[in-house]
KOLPA-208797 format. One line per 8 residues: number of its first residue (from 1); their letters; for each residue x, z, y of C-alpha. Coordinates in steps of 0.25 Angstrom, whole numbers, always signed. Example, Ala and Ser with C-alpha at 12.3 -4.5 7.8 and 13.67 -1.06 7.14 Angstrom:
2
1 = as = +49,+31,-18; +55,+29,-4 .
! end
This chain:
52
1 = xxxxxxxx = -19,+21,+20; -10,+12,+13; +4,+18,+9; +9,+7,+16; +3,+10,+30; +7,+25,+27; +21,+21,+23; +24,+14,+39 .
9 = xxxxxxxx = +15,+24,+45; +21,+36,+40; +36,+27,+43; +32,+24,+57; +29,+38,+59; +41,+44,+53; +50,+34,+61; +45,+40,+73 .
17 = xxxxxxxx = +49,+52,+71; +60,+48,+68; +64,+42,+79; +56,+54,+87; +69,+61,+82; +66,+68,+70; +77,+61,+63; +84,+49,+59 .
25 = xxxxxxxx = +78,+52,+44; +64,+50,+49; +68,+36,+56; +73,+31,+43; +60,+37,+33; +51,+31,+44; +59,+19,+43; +58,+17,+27 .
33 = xxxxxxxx = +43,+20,+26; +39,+9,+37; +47,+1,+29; +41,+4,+14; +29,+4,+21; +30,-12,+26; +37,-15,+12; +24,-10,+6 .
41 = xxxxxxxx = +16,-18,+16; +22,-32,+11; +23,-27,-4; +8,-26,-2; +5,-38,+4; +15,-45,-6; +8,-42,-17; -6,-45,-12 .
49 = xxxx = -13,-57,-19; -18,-69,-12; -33,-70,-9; -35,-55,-11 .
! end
């Protein structure tokens, strides 16, 4: 799996819980690793070359 897909996965699912009522802690660490996960997502695709 890419760390990536794992970063917003893992946020996603921290967020939820979060918001299930485990805390406004988990809301915010859900929230800052769906959001490293899609910079990664366009850091990648930023750096891919054309006709690769």
């Amino acid at each position: 799996m890419a760390l990536w897909l794992a970063l917003i996965v893992a946020g996603l699912v921290v967020l939820v819980l979060g918001l299930a009522g485990l805390g406004q802690f988990f809301i915010y660490v859900g929230l800052i690793l769906a959001v490293v996960g899609v910079v990664l997502v366009f850091v990648g695709k930023g750096n891919q070359k054309v006709g690769r």
